[in-house]
N, C-alpha and C positions, 0 to 999 in steps of 0.2 A: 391269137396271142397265147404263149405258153401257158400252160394253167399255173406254173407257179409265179408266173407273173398276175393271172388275174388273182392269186390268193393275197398278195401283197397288195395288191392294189384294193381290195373287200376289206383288207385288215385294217387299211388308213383310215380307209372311206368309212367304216364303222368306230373304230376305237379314238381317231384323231381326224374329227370330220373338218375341222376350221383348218388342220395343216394339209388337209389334201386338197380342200378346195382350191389353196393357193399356190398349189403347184401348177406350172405350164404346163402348155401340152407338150408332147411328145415330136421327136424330130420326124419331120419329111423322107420317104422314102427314098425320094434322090438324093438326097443330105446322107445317108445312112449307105446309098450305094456307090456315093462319091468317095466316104472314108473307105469304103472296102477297096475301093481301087487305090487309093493313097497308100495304107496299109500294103497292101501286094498279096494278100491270103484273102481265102475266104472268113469273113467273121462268124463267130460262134452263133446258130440261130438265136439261142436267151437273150445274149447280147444285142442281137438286131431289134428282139421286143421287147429288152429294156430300155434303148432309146426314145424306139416307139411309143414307150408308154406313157412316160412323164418327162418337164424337163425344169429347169428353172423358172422363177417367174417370170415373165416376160416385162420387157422396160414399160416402166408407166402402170406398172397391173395396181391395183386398188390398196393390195397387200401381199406383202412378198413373205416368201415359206423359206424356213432357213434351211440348214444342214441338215442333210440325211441321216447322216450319221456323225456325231464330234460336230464337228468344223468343215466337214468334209460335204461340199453340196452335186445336187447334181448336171452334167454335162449335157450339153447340145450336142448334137453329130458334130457340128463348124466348131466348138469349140476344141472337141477330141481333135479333128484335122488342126487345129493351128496348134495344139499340144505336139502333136508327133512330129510334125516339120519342123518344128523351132527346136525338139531335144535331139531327131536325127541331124540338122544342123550342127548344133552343139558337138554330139556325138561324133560326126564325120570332124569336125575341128580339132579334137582332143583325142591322141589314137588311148590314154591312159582311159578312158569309157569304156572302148573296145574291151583290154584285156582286163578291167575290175568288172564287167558286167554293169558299171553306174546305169545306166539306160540304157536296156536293151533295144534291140532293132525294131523287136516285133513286140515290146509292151503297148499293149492297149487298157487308157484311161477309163474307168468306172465313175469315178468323185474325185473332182478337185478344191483344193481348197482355199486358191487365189493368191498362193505363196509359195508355189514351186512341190508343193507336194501331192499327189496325186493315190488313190489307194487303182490298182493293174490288176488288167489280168494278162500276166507271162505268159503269152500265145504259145510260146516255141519252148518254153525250161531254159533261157536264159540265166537267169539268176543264178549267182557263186554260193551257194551255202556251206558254209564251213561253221564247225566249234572251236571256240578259241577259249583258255585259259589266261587267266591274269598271272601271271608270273610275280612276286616277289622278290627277288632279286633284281631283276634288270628293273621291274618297274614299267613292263611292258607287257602287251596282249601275244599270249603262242599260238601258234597257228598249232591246230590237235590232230584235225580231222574234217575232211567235204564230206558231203552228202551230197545226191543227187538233185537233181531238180526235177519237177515233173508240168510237163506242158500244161499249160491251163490254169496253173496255181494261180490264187489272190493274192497279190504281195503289196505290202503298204510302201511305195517309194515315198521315203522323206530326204530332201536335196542336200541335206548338211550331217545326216546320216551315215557312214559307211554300212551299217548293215541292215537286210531288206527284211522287215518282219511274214513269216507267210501267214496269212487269214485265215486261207479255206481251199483245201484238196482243187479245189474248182467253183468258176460260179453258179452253177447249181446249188453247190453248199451256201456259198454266202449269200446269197439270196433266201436259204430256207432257213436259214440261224437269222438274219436281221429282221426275217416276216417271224418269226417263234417268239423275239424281242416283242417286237410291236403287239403281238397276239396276246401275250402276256399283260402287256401295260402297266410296264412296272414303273413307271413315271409319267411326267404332264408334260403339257408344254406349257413358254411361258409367251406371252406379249407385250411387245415395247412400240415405240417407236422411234425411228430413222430418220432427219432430215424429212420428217413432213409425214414418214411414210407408216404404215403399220406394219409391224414385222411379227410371225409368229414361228417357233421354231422350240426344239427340246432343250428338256433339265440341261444341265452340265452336266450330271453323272448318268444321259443316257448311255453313253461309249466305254465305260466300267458294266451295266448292263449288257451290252453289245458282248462285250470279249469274255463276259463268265457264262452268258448263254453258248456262245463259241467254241470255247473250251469245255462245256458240259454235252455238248453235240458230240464232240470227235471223240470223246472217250469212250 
């Protein structure tokens, strides 16, 4: 296991020990070398042992652990595989995807969050980034200037969105800002329950934590 996986994983197990216990386990190795062959690249090692490591609760668990991060929970191998077929579908259906970059070919899922938005990592620098100006006059957005993209970036896809926020250089970064968050413990979690269930998962304003640890990383 990458050591910055097992430091994420020491930071749970210590500072938020009720929400780690209630994470699943971690996907199957076949699980994990079936999406690499779906995909069509090799996957990023982190990646391979961030599936590995933990996954969702699993149906029926005693007490299910919410979102990682926001709203945003985390993936099975099966589930990233039915993610990417159902948007390359999509994708191959609508050639306007193609040339706006909406879903790239080779985006691969991190966290989903059961409503069509998923936070990637842009295998290949798909993503169109551009600055655009609000115009006053027309009352419309100008296109200023692209920017490049760079293979491996974190970008937040949100489906009703036009534009792709980037997170983190790569997921090595977002993985060492979201474990800096948790190390921190700048919030609690809280406890409800669901249809029967016990559910335990973070503040509301851990994801305001998340992006000003983020942004105090990359400067």
């Amino acid at each position: 296991m990458d050591p910055l996986i097992d430091k994420l994983d020491a930071t749970l197990a210590t500072n938020y020990p009720e929400y780690h216990s209630a994470l699943g386990p971690g996907s199957p190795t076949e699980d994990i070398d079936e999406l690499e062959r779906v995909l069509g690249l090799p996957l990023p090692p982190l990646y391979r042992d961030f599936l590995a490591w933990r996954g969702p609760s699993p149906d029926g668990a005693t007490v299910e652990a919410g979102s990682l991060i926001y709203n945003q929970d985390l993936m099975t191998a099966r589930e990233v595989i039915r993610t990417i077929t159902m948007m390359r579908e999509l994708r191959a259906a609508d050639p306007s995807w193609v040339t706006s970059a909406w879903w790239g070919e080779n985006y691969l899922p991190i966290l989903d969050n059961h409503a069509g938005d998923n936070i990637c990592i842009d295998v290949t620098g798909e993503a169109l980034l551009k600055e655009t100006r609000w115009n006053e006059a027309t009352r419309s957005w100008d296109h200023v200037q692209d920017w490049p993209s760079t293979a491996g970036q974190v970008i937040d896809f949100t489906h009703d969105a036009e534009f792709r926020e980037i997170q983190a250089p790569d997921f090595a970064s977002w993985i060492a800002a979201i474990t800096a968050v948790f190390e921190d413990k700048r919030f609690e979690t809280h406890q409800a329950t669901y249809s029967g269930t016990p559910y335990i998962g973070f503040d509301d304003d851990a994801e305001d934590h998340v992006c000003r640890r983020r942004l105090n990383t990359e400067q």
